[in-house]
DSSP file (Angstrom, degrees, kcal/mol; ACC not computed):
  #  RESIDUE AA STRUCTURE BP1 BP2  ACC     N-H-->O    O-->H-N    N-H-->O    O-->H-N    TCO  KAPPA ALPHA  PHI   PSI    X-CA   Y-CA   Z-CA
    1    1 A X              0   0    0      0, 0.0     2,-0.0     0, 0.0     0, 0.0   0.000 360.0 360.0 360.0 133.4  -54.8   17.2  206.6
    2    2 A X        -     0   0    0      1,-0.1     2,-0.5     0, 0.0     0, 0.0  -0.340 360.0 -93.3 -83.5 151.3  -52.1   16.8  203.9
    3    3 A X        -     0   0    0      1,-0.1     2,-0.2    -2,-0.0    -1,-0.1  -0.656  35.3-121.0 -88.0 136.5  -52.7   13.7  201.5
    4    4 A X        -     0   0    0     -2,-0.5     2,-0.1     1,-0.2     3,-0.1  -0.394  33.6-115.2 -81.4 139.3  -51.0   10.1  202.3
    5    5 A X        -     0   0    0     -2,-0.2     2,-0.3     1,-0.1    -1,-0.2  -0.314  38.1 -88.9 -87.6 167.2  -49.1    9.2  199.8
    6    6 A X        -     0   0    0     -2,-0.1     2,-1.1    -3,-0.1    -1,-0.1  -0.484  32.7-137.6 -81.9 135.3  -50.0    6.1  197.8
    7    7 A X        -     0   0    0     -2,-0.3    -1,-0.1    -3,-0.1     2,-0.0  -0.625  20.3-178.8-112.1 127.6  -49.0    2.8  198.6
    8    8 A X        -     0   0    0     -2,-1.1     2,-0.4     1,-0.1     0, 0.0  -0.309  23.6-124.4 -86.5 174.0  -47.7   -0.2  196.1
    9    9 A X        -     0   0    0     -2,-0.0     2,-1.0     3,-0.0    -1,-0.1  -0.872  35.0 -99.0-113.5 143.5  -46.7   -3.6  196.6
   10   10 A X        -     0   0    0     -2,-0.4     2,-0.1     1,-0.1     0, 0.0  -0.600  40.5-126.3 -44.9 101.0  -43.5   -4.8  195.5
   11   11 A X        -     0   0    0     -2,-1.0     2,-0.3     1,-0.1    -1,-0.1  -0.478  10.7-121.2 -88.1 177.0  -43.6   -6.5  192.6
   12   12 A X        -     0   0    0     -2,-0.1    -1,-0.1     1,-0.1     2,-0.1  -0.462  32.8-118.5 -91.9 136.5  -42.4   -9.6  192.0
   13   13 A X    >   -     0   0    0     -2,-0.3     3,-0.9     1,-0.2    -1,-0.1  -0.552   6.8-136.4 -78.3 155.6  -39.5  -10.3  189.1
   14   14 A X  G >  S+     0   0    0      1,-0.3     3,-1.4     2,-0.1    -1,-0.2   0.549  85.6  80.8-103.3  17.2  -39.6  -11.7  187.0
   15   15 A X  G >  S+     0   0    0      1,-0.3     3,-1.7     2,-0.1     2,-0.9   0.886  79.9  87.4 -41.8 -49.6  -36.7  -13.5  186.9
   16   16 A X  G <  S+     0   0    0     -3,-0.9    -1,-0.3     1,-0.4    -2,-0.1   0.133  74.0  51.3-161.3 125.6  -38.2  -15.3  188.9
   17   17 A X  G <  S+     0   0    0     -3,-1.4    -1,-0.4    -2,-0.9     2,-0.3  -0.595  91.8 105.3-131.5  29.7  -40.1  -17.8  186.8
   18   18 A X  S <  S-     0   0    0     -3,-1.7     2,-1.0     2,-0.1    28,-0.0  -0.965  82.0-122.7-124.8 156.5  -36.7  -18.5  185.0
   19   19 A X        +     0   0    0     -2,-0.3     2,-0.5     2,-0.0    -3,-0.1  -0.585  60.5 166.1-101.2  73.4  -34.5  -21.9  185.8
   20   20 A X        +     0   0    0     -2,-1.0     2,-0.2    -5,-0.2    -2,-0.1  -0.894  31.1 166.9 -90.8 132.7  -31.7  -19.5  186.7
   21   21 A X    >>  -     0   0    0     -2,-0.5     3,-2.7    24,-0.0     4,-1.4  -0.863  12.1-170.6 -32.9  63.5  -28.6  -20.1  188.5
   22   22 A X  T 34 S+     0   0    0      1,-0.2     4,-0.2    -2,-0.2    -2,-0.0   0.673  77.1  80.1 -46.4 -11.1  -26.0  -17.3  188.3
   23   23 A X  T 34 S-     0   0    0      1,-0.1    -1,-0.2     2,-0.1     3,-0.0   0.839 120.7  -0.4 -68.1 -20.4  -23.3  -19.3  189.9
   24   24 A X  T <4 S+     0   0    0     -3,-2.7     2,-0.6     1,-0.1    -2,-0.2   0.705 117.0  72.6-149.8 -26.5  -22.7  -21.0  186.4
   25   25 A X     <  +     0   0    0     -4,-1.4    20,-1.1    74,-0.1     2,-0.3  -0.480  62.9 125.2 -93.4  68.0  -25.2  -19.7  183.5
   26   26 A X  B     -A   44   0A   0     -2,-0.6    74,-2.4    18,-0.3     2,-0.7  -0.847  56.7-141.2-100.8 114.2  -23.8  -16.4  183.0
   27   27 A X  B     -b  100   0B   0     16,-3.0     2,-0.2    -2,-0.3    74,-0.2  -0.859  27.0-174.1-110.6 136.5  -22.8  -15.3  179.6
   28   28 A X        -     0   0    0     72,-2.0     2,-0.3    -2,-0.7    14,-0.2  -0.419   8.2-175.1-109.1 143.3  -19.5  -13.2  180.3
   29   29 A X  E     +C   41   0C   0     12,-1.6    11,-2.2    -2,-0.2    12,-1.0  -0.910  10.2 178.8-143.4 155.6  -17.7  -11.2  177.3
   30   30 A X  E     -Cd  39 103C   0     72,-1.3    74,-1.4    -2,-0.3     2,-0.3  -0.891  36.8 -95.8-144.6 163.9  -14.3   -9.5  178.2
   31   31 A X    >   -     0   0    0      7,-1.9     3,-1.2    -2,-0.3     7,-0.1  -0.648  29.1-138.1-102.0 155.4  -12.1   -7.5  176.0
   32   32 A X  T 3  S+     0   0    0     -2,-0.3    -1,-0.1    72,-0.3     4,-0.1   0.649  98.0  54.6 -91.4   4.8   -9.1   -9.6  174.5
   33   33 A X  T 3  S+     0   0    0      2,-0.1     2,-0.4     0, 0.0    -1,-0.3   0.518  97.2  65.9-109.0   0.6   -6.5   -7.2  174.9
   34   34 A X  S <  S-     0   0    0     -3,-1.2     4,-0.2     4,-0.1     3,-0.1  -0.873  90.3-108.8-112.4 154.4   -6.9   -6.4  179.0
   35   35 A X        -     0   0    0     -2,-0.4     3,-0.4     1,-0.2    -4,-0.2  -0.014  60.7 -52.3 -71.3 170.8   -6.0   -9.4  181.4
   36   36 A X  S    S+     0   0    0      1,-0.2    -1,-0.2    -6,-0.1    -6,-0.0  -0.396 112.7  37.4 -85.6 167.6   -9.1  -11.1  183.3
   37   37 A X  S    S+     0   0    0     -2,-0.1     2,-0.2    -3,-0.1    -1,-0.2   0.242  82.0 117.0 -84.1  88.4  -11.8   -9.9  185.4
   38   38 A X        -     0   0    0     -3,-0.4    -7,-1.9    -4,-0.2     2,-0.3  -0.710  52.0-170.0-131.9  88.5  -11.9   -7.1  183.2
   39   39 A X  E     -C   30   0C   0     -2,-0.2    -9,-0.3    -9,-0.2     3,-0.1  -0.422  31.2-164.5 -72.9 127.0  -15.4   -7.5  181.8
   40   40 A X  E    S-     0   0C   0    -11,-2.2     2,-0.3     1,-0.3   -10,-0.2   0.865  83.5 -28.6 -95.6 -64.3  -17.3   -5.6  178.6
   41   41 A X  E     -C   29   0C   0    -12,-1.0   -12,-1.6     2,-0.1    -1,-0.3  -0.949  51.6-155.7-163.1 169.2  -20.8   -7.0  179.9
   42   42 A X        +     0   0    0     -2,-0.3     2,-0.3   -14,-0.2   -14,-0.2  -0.808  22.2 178.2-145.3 167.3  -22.2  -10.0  181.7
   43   43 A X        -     0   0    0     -2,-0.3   -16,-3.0    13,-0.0     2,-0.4  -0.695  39.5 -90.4 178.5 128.5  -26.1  -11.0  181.1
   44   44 A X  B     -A   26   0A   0     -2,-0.3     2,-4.4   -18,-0.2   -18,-0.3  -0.395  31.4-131.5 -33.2  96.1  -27.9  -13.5  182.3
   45   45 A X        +     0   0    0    -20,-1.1    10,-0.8    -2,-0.4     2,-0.5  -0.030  52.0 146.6 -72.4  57.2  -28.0  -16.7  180.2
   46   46 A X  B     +g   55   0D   0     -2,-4.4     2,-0.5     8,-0.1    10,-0.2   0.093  30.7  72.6-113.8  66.1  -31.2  -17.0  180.3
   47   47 A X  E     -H   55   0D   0      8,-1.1     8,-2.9    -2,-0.5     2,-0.2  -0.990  64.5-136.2-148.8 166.7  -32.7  -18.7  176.9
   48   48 A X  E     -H   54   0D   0     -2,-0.5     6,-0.2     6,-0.2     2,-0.2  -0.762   7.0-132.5-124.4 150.3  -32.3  -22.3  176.1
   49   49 A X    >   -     0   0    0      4,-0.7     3,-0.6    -2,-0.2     4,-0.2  -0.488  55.3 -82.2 -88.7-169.9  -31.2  -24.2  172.4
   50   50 A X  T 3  S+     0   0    0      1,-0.3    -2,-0.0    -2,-0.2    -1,-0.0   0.508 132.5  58.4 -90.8 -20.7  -33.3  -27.2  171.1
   51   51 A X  T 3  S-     0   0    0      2,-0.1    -1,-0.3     3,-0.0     3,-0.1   0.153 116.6-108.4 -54.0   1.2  -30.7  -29.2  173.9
   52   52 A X    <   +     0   0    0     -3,-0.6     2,-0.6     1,-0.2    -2,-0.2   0.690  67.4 147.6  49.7  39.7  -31.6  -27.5  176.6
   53   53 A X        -     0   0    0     -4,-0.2    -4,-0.7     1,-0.1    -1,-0.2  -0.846  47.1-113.9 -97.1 115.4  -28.6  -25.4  177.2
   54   54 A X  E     + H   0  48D   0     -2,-0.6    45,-3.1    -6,-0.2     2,-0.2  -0.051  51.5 119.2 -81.2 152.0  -28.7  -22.3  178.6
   55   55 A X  E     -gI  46  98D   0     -8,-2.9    -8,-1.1   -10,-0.8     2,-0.4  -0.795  53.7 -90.3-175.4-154.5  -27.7  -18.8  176.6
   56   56 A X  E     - I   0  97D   0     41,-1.5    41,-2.7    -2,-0.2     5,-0.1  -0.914  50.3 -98.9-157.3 130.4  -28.5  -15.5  175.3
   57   57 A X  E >>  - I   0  96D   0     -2,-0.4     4,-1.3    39,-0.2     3,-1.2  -0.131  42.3-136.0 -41.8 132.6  -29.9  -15.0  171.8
   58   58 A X  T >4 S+     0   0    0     37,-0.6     2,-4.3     1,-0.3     3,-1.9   0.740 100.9  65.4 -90.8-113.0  -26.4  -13.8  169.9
   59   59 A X  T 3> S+     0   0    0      1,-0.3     4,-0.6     2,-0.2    -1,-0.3   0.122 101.4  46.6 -29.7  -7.0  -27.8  -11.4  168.2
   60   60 A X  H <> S+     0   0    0     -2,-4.3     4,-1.8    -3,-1.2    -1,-0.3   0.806 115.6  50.5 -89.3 -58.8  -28.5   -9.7  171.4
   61   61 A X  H <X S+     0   0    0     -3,-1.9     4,-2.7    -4,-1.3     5,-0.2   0.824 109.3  42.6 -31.2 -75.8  -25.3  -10.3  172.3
   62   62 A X  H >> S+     0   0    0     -4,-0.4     4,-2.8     1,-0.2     3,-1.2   0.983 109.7  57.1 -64.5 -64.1  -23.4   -9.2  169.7
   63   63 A X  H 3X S+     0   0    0     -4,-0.6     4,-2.5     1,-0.3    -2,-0.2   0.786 107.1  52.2 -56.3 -53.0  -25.4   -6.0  169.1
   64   64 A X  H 3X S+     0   0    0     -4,-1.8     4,-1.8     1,-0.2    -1,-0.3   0.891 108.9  47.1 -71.2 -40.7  -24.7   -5.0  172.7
   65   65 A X  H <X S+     0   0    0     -4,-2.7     4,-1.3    -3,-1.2    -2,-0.3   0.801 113.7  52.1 -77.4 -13.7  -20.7   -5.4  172.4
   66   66 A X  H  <>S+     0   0    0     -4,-2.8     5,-2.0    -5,-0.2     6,-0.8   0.952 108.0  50.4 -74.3 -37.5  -20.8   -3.4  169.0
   67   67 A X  H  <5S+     0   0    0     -4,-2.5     4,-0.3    -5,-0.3     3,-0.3   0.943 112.8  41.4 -63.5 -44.6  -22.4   -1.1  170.6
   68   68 A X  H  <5S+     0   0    0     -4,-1.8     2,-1.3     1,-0.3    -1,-0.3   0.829 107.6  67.4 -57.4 -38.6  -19.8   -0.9  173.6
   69   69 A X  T ><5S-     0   0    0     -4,-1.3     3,-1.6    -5,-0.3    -1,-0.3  -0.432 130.2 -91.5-107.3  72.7  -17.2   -1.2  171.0
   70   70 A X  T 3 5S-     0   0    0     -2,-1.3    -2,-0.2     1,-0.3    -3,-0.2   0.630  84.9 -52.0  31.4  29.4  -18.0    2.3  169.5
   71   71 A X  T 3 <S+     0   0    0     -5,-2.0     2,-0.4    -4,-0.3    -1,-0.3   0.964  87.6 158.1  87.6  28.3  -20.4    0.8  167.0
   72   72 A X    <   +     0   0    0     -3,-1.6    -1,-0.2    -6,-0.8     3,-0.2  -0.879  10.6 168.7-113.7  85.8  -18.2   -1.5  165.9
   73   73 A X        +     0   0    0     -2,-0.4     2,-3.1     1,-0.2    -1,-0.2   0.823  66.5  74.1-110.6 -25.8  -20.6   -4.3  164.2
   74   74 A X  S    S+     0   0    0     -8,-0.1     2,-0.2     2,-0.0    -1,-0.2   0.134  74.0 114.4 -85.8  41.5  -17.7   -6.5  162.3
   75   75 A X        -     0   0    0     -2,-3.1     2,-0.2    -3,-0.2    31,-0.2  -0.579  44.0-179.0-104.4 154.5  -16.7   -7.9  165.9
   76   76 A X  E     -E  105   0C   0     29,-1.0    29,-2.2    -2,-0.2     2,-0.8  -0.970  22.4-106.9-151.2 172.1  -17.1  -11.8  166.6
   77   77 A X  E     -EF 104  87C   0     10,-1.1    10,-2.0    -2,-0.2     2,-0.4  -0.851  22.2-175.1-118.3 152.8  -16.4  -14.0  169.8
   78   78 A X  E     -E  103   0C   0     -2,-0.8    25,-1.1    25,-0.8     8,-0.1  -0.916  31.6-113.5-120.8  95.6  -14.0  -16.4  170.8
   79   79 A X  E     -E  102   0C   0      6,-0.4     3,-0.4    -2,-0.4    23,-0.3   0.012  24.9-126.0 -45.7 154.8  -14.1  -18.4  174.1
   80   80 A X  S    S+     0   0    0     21,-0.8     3,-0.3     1,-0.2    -1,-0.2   0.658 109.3  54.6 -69.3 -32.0  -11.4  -17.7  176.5
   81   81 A X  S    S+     0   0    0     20,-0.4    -1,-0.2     1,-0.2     2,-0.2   0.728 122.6  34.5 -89.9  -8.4  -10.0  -21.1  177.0
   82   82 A X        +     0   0    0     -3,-0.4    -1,-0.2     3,-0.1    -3,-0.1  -0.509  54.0 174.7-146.1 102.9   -9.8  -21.2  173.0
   83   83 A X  S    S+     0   0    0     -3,-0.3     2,-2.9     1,-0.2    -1,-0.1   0.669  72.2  69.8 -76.1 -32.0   -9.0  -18.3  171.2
   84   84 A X  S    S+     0   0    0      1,-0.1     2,-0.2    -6,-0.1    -1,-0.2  -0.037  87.0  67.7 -89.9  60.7   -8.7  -20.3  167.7
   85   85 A X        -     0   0    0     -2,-2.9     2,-0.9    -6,-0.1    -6,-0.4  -0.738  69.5-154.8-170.5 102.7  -12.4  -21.1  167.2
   86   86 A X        -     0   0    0     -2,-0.2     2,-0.5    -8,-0.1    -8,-0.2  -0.802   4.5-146.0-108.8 140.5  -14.9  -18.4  166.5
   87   87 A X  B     +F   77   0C   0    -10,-2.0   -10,-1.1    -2,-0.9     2,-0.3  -0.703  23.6 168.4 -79.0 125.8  -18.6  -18.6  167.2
   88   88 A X        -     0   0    0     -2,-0.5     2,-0.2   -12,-0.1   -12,-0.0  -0.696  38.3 -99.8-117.7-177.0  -20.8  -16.9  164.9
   89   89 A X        -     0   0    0     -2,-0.3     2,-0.1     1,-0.1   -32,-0.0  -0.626  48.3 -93.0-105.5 166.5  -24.9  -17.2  164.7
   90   90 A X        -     0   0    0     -2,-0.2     5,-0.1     1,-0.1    -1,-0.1  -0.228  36.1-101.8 -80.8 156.7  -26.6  -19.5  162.0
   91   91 A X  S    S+     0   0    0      1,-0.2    -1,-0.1     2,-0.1    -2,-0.0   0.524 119.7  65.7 -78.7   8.4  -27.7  -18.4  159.0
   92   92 A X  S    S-     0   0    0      0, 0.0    -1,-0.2     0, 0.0    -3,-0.0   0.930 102.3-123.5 -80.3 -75.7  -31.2  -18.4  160.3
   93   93 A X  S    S+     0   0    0      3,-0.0    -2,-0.1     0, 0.0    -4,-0.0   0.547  89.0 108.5 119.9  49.6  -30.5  -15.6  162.9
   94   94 A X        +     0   0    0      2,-0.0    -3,-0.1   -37,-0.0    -5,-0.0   0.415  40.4 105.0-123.0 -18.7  -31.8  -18.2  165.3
   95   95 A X        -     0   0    0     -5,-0.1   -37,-0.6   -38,-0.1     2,-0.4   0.289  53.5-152.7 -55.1 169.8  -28.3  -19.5  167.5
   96   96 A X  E     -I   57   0D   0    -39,-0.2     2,-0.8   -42,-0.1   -39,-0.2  -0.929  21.6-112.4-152.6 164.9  -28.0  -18.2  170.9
   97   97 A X  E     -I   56   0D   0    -41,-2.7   -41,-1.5    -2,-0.4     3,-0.1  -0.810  42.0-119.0 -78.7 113.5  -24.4  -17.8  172.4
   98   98 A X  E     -I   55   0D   0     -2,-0.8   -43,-0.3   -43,-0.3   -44,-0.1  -0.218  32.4 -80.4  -0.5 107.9  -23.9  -20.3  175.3
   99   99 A X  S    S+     0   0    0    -45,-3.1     2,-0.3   -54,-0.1   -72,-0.2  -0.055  81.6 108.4 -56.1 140.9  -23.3  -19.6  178.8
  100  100 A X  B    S-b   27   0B   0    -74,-2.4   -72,-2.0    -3,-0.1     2,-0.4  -0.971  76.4 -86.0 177.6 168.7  -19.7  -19.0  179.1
  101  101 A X        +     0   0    0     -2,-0.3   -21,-0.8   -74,-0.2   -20,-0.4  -0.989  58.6 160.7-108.4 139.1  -16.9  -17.0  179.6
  102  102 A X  E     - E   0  79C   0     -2,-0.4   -72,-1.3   -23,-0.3     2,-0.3  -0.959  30.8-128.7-145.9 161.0  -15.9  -15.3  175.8
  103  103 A X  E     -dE  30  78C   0    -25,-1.1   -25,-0.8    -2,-0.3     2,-0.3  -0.706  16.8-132.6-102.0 179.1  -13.8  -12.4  174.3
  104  104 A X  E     - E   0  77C   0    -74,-1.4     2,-0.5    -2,-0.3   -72,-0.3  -0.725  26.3-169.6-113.4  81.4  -14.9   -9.7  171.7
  105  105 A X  E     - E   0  76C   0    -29,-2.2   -29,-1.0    -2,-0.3   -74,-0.0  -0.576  15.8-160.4-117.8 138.7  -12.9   -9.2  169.2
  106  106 A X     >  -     0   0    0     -2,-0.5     4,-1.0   -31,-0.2   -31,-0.1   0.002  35.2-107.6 -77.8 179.4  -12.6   -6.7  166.5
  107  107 A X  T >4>S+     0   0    0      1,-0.2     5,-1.8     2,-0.2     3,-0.7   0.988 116.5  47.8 -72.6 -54.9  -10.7   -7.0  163.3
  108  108 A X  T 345S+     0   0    0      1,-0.2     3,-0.5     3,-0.2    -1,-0.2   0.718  98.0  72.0 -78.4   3.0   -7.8   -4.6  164.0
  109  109 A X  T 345S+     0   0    0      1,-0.2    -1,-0.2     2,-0.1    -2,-0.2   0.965 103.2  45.1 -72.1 -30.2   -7.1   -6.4  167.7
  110  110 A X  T <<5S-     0   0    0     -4,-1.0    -1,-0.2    -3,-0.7    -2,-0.1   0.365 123.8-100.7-104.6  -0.1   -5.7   -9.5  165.8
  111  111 A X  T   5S+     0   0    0     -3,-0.5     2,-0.3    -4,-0.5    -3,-0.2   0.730  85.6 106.1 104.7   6.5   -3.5   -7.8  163.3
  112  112 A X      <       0   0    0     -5,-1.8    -1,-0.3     1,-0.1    -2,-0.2  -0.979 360.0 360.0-140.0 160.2   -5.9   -8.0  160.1
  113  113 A X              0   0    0     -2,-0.3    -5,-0.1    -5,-0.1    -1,-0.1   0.534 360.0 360.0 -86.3 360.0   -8.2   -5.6  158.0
């Protein structure tokens, strides 16, 4: 008699145990030079600031669109409904980016070195 293969249980994610909603705490980054929904990465907004506002640790963030953007670290983001306002992290290394829609933009997409 041939041996029965082993059986597991599903486990459970652990998503969820987070106060997630995907419908609106998403953080979105898109590239600034292609028209919308043309999306670099999407990730779950799921860490809070000291306000209780949902987000994803910017360093995280960021690290993941340099990576996407050939290793590119001198990139920063800019929300989509206002392009003249850039978010950076605190000089703690502590910030997280907001849920949100944002670009990623490098130095030579805007014209400067």
């Amino acid at each position: 008699m041939a041996a029965q293969p082993r059986y597991y249980p599903v486990p459970r994610h652990p998503g969820l145990h987070f106060d997630y909603n995907p419908a609106y705490q998403v953080v979105a980054v898109h590239h600034p030079a292609y028209t919308a929904p043309n999306t670099l990465i999407e990730l779950p907004a799921i860490d809070k600031d000291g306000a209780g506002r949902h987000g994803i640790d910017y360093d995280l963030i960021h690290t993941a669109c340099s990576i996407i953007s050939c290793n590119r670290f001198d990139g920063w983001f800019e929300p989509v409904d206002d392009r003249t306002h850039r978010v950076t992290a605190d000089k703690e290394g502590t910030s997280i980016l907001l849920a949100g829609a944002y670009y990623f933009v490098l130095p030579d997409s805007v014209g400067t070195a």
